[in-house]
Structure formats: structure tokens, C-alpha cells
C-alpha positions in Angstrom: 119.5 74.4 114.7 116.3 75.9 112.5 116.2 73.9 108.8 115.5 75.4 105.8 114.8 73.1 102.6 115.3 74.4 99.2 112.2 73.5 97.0 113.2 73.1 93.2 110.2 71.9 91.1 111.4 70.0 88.0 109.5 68.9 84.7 112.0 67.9 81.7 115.1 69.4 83.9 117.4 66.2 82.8 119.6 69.3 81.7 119.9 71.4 84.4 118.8 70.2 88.0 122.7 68.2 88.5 124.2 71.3 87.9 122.1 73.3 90.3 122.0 70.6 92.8 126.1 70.9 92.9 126.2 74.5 92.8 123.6 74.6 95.9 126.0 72.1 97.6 128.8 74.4 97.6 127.0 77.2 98.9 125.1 75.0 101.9 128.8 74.2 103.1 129.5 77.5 104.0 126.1 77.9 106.0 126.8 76.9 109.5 123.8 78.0 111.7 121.5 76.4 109.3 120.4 72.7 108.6 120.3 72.6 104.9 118.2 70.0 102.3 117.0 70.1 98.7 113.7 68.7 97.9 113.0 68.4 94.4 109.2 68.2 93.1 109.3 66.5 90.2 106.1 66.8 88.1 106.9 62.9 86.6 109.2 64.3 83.8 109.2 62.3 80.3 112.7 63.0 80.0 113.7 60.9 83.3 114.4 63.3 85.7 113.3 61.7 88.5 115.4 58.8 87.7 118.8 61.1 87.4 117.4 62.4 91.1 117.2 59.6 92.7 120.7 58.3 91.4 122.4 61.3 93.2 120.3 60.9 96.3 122.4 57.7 97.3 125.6 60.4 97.4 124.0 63.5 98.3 122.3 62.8 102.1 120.4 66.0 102.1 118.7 65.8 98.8 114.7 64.4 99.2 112.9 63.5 96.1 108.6 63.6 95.6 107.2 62.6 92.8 103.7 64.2 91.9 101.6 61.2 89.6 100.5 63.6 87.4 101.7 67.5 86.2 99.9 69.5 89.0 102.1 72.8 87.2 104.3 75.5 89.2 101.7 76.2 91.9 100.7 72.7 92.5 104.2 71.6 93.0 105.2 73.9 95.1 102.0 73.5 97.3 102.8 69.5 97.4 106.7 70.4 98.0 105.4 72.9 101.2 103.5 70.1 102.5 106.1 67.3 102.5 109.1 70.4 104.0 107.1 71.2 106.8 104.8 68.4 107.5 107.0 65.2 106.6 110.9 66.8 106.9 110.6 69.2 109.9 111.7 72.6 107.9 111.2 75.6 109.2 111.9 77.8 106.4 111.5 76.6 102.4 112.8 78.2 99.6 111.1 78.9 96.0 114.3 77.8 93.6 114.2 77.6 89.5 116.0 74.5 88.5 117.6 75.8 85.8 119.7 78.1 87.9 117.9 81.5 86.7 118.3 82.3 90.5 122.0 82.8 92.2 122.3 80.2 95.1 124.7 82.6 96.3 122.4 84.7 97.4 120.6 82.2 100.0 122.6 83.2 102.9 121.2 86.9 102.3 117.9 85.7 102.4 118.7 83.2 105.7 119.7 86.7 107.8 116.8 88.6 106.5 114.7 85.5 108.5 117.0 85.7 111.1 116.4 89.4 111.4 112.6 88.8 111.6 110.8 88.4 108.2 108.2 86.4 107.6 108.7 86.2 103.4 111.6 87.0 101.7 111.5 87.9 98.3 114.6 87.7 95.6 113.9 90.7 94.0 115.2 92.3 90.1 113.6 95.5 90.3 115.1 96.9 93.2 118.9 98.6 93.7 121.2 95.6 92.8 118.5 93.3 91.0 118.4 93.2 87.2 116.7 91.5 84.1 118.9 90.0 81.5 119.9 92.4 78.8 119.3 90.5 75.8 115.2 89.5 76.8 112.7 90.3 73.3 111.3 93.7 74.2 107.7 91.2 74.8 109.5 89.4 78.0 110.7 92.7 79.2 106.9 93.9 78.8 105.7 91.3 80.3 107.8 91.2 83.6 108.7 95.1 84.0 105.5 96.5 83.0 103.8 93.8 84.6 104.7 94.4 87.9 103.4 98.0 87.8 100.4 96.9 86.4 100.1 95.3 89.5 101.5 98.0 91.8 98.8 100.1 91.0 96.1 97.6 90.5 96.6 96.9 94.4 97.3 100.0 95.1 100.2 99.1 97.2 103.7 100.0 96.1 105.8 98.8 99.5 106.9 95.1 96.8 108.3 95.7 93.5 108.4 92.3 92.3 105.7 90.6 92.5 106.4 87.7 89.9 109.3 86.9 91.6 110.1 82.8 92.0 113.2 83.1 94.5 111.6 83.3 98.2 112.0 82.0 101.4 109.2 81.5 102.9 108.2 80.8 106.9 105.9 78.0 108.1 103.6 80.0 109.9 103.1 82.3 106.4 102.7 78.6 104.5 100.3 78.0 107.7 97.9 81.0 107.1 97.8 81.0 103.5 97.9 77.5 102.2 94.0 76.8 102.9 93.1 79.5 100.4 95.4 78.4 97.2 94.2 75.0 96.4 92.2 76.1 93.4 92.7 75.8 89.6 93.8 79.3 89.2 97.0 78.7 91.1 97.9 75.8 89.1 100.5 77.6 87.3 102.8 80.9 88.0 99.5 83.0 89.3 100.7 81.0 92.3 102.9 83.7 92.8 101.2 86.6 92.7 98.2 84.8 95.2 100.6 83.6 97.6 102.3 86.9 98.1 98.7 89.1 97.7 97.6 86.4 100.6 100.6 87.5 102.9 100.6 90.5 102.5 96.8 90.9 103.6 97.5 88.8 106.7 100.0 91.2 107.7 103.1 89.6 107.6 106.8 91.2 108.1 108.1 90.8 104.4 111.1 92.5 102.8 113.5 91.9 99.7 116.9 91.2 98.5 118.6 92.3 94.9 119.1 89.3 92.9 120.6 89.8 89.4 118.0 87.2 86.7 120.0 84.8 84.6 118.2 83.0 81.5 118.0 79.3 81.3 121.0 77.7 79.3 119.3 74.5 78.4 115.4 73.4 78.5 112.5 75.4 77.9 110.3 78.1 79.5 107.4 77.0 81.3 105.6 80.1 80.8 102.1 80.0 78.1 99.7 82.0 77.3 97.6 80.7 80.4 99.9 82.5 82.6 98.8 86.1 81.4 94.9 85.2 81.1 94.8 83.2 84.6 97.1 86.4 86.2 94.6 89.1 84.7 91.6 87.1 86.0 92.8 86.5 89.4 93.8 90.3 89.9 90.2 91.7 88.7 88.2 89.3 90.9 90.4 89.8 93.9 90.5 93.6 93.5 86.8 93.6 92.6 85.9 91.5 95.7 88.3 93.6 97.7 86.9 96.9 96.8 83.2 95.8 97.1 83.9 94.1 100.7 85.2 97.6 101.9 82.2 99.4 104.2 83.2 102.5 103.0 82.3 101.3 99.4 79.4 99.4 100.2 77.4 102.7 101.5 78.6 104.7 98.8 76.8 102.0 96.8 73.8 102.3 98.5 73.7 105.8 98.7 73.6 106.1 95.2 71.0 103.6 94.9 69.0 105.8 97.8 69.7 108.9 95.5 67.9 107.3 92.6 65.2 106.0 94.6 65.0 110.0 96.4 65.0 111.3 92.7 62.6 109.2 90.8 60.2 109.2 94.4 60.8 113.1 93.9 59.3 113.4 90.9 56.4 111.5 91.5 55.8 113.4 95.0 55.6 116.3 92.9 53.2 114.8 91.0 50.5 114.4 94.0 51.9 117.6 95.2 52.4 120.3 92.0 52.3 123.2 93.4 55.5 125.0 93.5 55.3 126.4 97.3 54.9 122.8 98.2 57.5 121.6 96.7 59.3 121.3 100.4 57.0 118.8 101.1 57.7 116.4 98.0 61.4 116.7 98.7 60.7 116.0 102.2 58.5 112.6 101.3 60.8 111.8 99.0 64.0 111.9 101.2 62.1 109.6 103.6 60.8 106.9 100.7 65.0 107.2 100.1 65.8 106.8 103.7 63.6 103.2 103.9 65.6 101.9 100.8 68.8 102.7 102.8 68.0 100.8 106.1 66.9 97.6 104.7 69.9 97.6 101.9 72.0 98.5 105.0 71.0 96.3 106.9 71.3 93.2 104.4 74.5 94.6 102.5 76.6 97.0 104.3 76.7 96.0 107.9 75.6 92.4 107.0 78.6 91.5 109.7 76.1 93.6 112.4 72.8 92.6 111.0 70.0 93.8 113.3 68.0 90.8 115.1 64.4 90.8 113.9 63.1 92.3 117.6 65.4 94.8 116.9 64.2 96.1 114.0 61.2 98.5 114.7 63.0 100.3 117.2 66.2 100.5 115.4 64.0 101.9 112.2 63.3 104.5 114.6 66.8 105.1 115.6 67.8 105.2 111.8 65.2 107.8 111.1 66.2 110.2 113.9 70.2 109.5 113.1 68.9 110.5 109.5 67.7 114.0 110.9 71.2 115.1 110.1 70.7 114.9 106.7 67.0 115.3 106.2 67.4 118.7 107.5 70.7 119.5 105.7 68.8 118.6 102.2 65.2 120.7 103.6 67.1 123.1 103.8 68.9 123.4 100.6 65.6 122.5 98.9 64.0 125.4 101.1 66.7 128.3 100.0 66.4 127.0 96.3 63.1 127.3 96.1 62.6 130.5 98.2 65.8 132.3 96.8 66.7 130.4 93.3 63.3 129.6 92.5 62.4 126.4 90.4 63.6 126.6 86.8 64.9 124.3 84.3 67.9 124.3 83.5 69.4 121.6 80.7 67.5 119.0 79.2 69.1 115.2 78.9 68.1 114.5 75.4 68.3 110.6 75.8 65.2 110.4 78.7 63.8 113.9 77.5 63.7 114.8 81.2 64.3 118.3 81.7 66.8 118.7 84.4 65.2 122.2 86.7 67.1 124.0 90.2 64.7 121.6 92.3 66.7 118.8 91.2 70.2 119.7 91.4 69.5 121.1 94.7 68.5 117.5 96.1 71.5 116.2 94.3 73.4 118.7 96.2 71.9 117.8 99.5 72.6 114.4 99.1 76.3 114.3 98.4 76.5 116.6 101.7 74.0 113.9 103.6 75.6 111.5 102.9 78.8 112.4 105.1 77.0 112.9 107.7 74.9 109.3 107.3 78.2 107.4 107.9 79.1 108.5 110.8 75.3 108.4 112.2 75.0 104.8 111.0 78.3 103.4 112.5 77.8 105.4 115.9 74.1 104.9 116.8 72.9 102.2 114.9 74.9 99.6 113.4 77.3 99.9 116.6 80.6 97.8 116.1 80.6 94.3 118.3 82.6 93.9 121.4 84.7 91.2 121.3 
């Protein structure tokens, strides 16, 4: 028989964890093809919660106690509760479980078939059909956690969860396994522990779904939830977004494509210095595309397929290579440059009054050629230069 242990972290819960431990007692009674425990976390509580713990743990067999020595905070506690479930007790599954019974016990068995039925994570879930907030929240709570979660649903661009803030989950070792390593920082020290964990699984690709849960408010205690919850949840979106967007490939060239269109424009201007004449002007486009084209290897080599970087001896012939997969676009941008100036003619057009650069057909011809280049560069670099590995 597979054994899941409930995980309740507690700080000044004196009020609330004997009631939740009972009503998670009658429900575990009527769960037969499960072994069932509590394990409460309890973040050495002032108000002698532990003590009130460990008084009902000499009539209550499946209730486990751990005591962090000092406030580690939601994530912390819930990372030291994982640990001691799955290393120390043998569980297979764990649940996520406010003490204060804001989330319906009753509900567990829904979550135990969604695990039998495959899932990885399980997620308790107010924003879908048969989930709801409580009524009565300040309109800044309801903010908070409803317009929250779309905030993050387009942040990540992915829309498949719809709460992401949610605390009632049950959760798989193997998930735990994978994840684990990367949480043990500062920023997961309170609820943002949420938001990681899930953002974690869900980029390792694991089978998660959710069930309805309807939100009760605490009766007795306090929230846990401060102003560090917003700031530390805002910062640990933007820098995963912002690493995750930079890391893509796709990104990465764009970026250095535009950094090769600068370098083509400004080493444009000053071919066409050396080289004034205006039935010349192929020629400075031409030396200028190449100048471009030299930026772009070594900034691809170093940046964008850094996880393919070219050995040294392969370099000089690989340059080569680059050049002649480059043909592509060197002669879709000559020959834009060549029926602008031989049918368009070069003539200014708008000046940009901050640089006092006068903006003339020559140039938006070569801005022209390199958006339509550039296509073509992507595919030329992934195919004949920086090949993917075999494994």
C-alpha cells in the first residue's frame, strides 16, 4: 500500500491545528487503499504549538512532528517537511495543507485518484468550475489573488494552470526529486515557494492537473502573508522570464542580428565614405555586409550556440563555411541595394533630428535586406555550421 503524508506547516497555530488534525482523521478513515500520516512542521511557535502537537501524538499513531530551530517561513518548511516524508517516513505522495483549515480535507480523496490516475502534481484549485474565493475578501485580497494569477498566466505565457498560488497540492516524489535541488534559495523562503515549485514542474514536463476546491478564511490566527510576498513574487517572475526568454536560440540570434545590423549600418556609412561615388555604392553595401557578417560569427559563436561552440582548429574553415552559408543573404541584400540604387535612386528621405543623420533610400534598402537575411541566416547557421550534437 502507496503512503501519502499530509504536510501542515504551523507557526502560532495553538488555535487551529487540533481541529484540523481531527477533521483530517475523519476523512483518512474512509481512505482504504492509502496509508495515511500527518506531519506537522512546526517553525518553533511562541505560542506552544509544538508542545499541544506532541501531547496528541501519544493518541494519534499517524501524526509525526519536526521541529525547525529557527522560522525557515512557508517554503523552508515545507522543503524540511518533503525531506523528512520521503527520506525519513517512506511517503510516496505529500500533501501541501494550511493548518487553519482554509483547505477542505474532504477533498483529499479527489486529489488521491487524480495520482492514481497518473499525475505527477495535483493542484487544489479556486479558479476553475467548482473552486471559489470567499465572498466577503477586501477588494485588495481579491486583487491580489485573482488578478494575480493572470498576471502570471500571461507573464509565462502558459494558460494550461489557473492557480498558480494555490497551497493545497499533492505532490509525487519523483516531482520533489527533480525540483528540490533548485529551491533552496532565499527567494523561496516564503509563499514564492509556490509559484517556483510549480514554474519548476512544469518545465520538467511533468503530468499535472487540478481539482475545484471551494477557499475558506481562517477562523482564528493570523495571515502569514506581508509585503515580502508581493516584492519576492514580482522579482522571481522577471528574472526567470528574463533568463528564460534570453536562453531561447531563437532570441539570442535575433539579438545578434540586430547588433550585426548596427555594426552593417554604421560600417555602411563609413564604406561610403572611402567609396562616395553613387554608382559605387554596391560595393560599400557589399563591404559593409561582410564587416556585419564577422561580428555575427564570433558573437555566434560565443553567445548563441555557446552549447556548440566551434573547437579552435575548427574555426578558419568553419569561417569559411559561415561566409558561404551567408551567400544567402549577401545576395538577397546586393540585390535590393542594386534595384534601389539603379531603379529608386539614392535620396534622402526623413531626417532623425536627435543624431541629425539624414535617413536616404540607400539605407532603408539595407534595413530592408536585412530583416529578409536574416530568415534565411537561421536556417543556414543551424544546418551547415553550428550542426546540432549527436547524442
Amino acid at each position: 500500500m502507496q503512503k501519502a503524508i499530509v504536510i501542515i506547516p504551523t507557526y502560532n497555530e495553538k488555535d487551529n491545528i487540533v481541529q484540523t488534525i481531527n477533521a483530517l482523521e475523519l476523512v483518512f478513515k474512509k481512505i482504504k487503499n492509502w496509508e495515511m500520516q500527518i506531519l506537522v512542521v512546526d517553525d518553533n511557535s511562541p505560542d506552544g504549538t509544538a508542545i499541544l502537537v506532541k501531547a496528541l501524538q501519544k493518541k494519534i499513531k499517524f501524526l509525526n512532528l519536526l521541529v525547525n530551530k529557527k522560522k525557515s517561513g512557508l517554503g523552508g518548511a515545507y522543503l524540511s517537511g518533503m525531506n523528512q516524508a520521503f527520506n525519513q517516513l517512506g511517503a510516496d505522495v505529500v500533501f501541501e495543507f494550511d493548518a487553519d483549515l482554509s483547505h477542505d480535507p474532504k477533498k483529499i480523496p479527489e486529489f488521491l485518484a487524480k495520482i492514481d490516475q497518473g499525475y505527477d502534481l495535483v493542484l487544489g484549485s479556486r479558479y476553475i468550475k467548482g473552486g471559489s474565493i470567499p465572498q466577503d475578501w477586501g477588494i485588495h485580497r481579491k486583487f491580489l489573488s485573482v488578478i494575480g494569477n493572470r498576471f502570471i498566466n500571461f507573464l509565462m505565457l502558459d494558460f494550461s494552470i489557473r492557480d498558480w498560488t494555490t497551497g493545497f497540492r499533492a505532490i509525487r516524489k519523483n516531482v520533489y526529486q527533480t525540483v528540490e535541488k533548485e529551491l533552496h534559495s532565499e527567494r523561496f523562503s516564503g509563499y514564492t515557494f509556490q509559484i517556483g515549485f510549480l514554474h519548476k514542474a512544469l518545465r520538467a514536463n511533468f503530468k499535472i492537473t487540478e481539482v475545484p476546491f471551494k477557499f475558506k478564511d481562517r477562523v482564528a490566527g493570523n495571515s502569514k502573508i506581508g509585503p515580502e510576498y508581493i516584492k519576492n513574487t514580482l522579482l522571481y517572475l522577471m528574472k526567470v522570464r528574463i533568463k528564460e526568454i534570453l536562453g531561447k536560440r531563437v532570441v539570442k540570434f535575433a539579438m545578434v542580428g540586430a547588433f550585426g545590423a548596427l555594426v552593417q549600418l554604421v560600417a555602411l556609412q563609413l564604406w561610403r565614405v572611402v567609396f562616395p561615388s553613387e554608382q559605387i555604392f554596391v560595393l560599400a553595401n557589399f563591404l559593409a555586409i561582410e564587416t556585419a557578417v564577422c561580428s555575427n560569427f564570433i558573437l555566434s559563436n560565443l553567445w548563441t550556440f555557446k552549447d556548440r561552440k566551434l573547437q579552435t582548429k575548427q574555426i578558419p574553415l568553419s569561417f569559411l563555411t559561415f561566409n558561404l552559408s551567408s551567400a544567402g543573404s549577401i545576395l538577397i541584400q546586393t540585390v535590393i541595394a542594386f534595384a534601389t540604387s539603379k531603379f529608386i535612386g539614392i535620396k534622402p528621405m526623413f531626417t532623425l533630428p536627435l543624431f541629425h543623420y539624414v535617413v536616404d533610400t540607400g539605407t532603408v534598402s539595407a534595413v530592408v535586406g536585412i530583416l529578409i537575411g536574416m530568415f534565411w541566416n537561421f536556417f543556414a547557421y543551424n544546418t551547415f555550421i553550428w550542426k546540432k550534437k549527436k547524442n
